[in-house]
N, C-alpha and C positions, 0 to 999 in steps of 0.2 A: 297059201296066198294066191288071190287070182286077178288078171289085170281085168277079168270082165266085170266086176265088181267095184263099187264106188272107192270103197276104200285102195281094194287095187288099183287102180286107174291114176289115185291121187300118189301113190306111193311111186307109182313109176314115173310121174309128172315129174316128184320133187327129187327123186335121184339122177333124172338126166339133169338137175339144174340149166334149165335154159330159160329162166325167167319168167315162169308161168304169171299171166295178167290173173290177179284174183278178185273181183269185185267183191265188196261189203252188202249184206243187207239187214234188215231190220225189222223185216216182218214176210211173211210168204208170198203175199203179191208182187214186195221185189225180187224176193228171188226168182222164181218164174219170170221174168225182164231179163235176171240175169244168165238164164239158160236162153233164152230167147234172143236176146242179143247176139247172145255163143261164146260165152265166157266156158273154161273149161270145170271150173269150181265156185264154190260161194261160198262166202264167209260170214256165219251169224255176228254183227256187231255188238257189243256190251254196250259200247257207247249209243251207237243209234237206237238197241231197244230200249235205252234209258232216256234216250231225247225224245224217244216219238213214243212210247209206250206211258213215260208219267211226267215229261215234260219239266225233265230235271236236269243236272248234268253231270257228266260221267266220274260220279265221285262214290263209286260201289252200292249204288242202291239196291238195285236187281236182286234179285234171289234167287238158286237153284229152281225152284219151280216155274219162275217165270222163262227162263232160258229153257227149259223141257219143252214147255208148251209151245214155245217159239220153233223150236228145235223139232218139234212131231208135226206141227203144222208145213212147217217149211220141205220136212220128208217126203210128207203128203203129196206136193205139187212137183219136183222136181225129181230127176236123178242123178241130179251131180254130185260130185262129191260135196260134201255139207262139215267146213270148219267152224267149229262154236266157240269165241269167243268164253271160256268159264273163269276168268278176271281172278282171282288168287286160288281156287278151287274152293271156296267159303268153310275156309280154316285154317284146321292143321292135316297131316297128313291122312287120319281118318277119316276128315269132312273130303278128302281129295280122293279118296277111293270110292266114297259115296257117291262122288260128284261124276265120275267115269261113267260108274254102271249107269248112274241114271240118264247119263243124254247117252252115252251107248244104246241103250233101251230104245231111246229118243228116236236114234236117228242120222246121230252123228259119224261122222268117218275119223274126225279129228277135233282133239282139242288143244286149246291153248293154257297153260299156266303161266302166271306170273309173278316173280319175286319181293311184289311190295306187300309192306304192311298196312293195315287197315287204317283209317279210309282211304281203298287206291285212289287212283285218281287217273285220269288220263295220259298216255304215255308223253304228251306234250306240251302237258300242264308242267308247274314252278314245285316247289317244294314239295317234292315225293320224297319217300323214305321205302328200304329196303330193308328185310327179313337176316338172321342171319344166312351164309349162303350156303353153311353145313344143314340147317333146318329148311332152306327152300331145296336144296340136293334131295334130303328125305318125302320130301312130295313127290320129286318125280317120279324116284323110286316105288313111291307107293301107287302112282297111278300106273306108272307099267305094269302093277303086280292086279292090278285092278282088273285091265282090260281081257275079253276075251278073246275078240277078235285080232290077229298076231298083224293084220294088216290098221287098226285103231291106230294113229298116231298119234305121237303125245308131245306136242309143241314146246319145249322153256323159254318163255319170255323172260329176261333180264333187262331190270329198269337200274341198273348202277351206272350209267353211263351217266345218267344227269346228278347221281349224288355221288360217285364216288372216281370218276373217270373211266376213258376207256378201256387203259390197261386193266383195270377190276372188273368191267364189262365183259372184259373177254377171257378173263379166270374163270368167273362165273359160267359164261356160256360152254367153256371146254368140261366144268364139274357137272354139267346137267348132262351133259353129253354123254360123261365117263357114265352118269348116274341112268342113264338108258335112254334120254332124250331121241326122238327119232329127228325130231330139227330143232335148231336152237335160233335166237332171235332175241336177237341186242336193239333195244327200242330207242330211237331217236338220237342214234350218230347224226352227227353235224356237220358233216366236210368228206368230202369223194375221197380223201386219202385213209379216212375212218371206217367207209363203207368198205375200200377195199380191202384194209386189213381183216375185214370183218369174214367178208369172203375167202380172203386166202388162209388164214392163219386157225380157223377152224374147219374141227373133223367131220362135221357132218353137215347137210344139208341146211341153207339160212333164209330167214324171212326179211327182205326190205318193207317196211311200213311207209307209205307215203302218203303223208297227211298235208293234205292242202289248207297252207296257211300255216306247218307245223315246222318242228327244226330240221330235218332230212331233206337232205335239196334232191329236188324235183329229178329227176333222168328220163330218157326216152326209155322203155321198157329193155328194148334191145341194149343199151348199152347198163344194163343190171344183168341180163342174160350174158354179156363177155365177162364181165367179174365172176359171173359163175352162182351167183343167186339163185334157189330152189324156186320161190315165190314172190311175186309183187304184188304187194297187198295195198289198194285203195279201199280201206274199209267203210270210210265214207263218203264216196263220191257220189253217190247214187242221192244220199238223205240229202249232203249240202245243192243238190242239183236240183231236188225235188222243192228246198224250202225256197229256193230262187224261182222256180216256177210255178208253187203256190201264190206266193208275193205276189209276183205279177197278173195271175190271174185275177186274185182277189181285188187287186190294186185298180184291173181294168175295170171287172164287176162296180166296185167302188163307185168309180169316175165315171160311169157313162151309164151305169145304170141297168146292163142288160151284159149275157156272155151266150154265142152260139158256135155251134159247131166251126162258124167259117173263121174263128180265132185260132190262129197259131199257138197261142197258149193253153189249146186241151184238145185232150185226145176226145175224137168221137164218142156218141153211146154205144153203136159197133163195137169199135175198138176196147172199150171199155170192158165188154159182154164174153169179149172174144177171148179178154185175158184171164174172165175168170170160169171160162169152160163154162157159160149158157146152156151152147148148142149140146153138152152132152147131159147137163141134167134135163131138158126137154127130153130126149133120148130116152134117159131113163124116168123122165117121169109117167110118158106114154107105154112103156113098156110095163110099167108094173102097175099101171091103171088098166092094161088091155084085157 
């Protein structure tokens, strides 16, 4: 296990628990934003490559393949640690050892499973339904046995909070745990006395989800770092911030007819050029034309 290493890096992140900020992304240009910024990790979204990828919503359409290719592109550009979003592992516990190797392959440092049954659906969306939780315990099991790398972690999401309450939420989250979870994550608690039960009364390492607009109230980063929280995940902060300032770009184009650099609503062609590394295929295009 090495900390210089993506995976390692992330695994030491999430055992100090001190609230690591995790930004969401949805395709490799955000990521790349998201190291640029200077976020310490990034997180593939299921839901934003399903909103911006087919312009659907987050009701399990994606497919393995499409998260691969999300998942190797997003490699490509960055070297932060890279968590994927893999939404139930697309089965049963076969389909979830499948589903390892192949964003392993990918790219991946980590992934996420989740306890609902088919069609998921968003962690903060209405009438979800869950798996049994001896049959999602067997996924996890299976994807630990999947992995090669010992530093791969392997996320349990637990959606029984919105169908089954919290006490059952947090059965759940201790059985993935016993079942090899390296961090567990109870989706969409409701109330700061929920969160911190969440924190204190489980064994390993926790993920807060803070979805703006969602049922998890909001904190300052720091005050999820004193509960003791591995990770804060804004999974879509980046898509809801982008489609607000499409709107308005588009909005202005619309209404006036014209849109230039001297607008506050878009980034230069520079700037633009700069994010997708121009200057170094010039480089190498002159080089292997010489």
């Amino acid at each position: 296990m090495g900390q210089a290493t993506p995976g390692g890096r992330l695994r030491q992140m999430v055992q100090a628990r001190r609230g690591v900020l995790v930004a969401g992304a949805a395709n490799a240009m955000t990521a790349r934003l998201v190291q640029q910024v200077g976020f310490e990790a990034v997180y593939l979204t299921g839901a934003g490559i399903t909103n911006t990828f087919y312009g659907m919503p987050d009701l399990g359409f994606i497919s393995l393949a499409d998260l691969a290719q999300h998942t190797a592109a997003a490699r490509d550009v960055v070297d932060l640690p890279i968590i994927v979003d893999a939404d139930t592992g697309f089965g049963n516990a076969l389909n979830v050892r499948h589903t390892v190797r192949t964003l392993e392959r990918a790219g991946a440092n980590a992934i996420q499973l989740e306890d609902q049954s088919m069609p998921k659906k968003c962690g903060h969306f209405n009438n979800k339904s869950v798996i049994g939780a001896a049959e999602a315990a067997a996924k996890i099991k299976a994807a630990v046995d999947a992995r090669h790398d010992p530093d791969f972690l392997i996320i349990a999401r637990t959606d029984a909070r919105s169908v089954e309450g919290i006490e059952a939420a947090l059965a759940r989250a201790a059985l993935y745990a016993e079942s090899g979870a390296d961090i567990t994550f109870v989706e969409a608690p409701e109330s700061v006395a929920e969160l911190q039960r969440i924190s204190r009364e489980l064994p390993v390492p926790q993920v807060v989800n803070v979805v703006i607009g969602g049922k998890t109230p909001v904190l300052d980063a720091a005050e999820f770092a004193a509960m003791g929280f591995g990770l804060v995940l804004y999974a879509n902060a980046a898509l809801q911030g982008a489609v607000r300032g499409t709107t308005l770009a588009l909005a202005q184009l619309r209404s006036q007819g014209r849109l230039d650099e001297q607008s506050p609503l878009v980034a230069s062609f520079a700037e633009r050029q700069r994010l997708v590394q121009k200057d170094l295929f010039d480089q190498l295009d002159a080089r292997y034309s010489s």
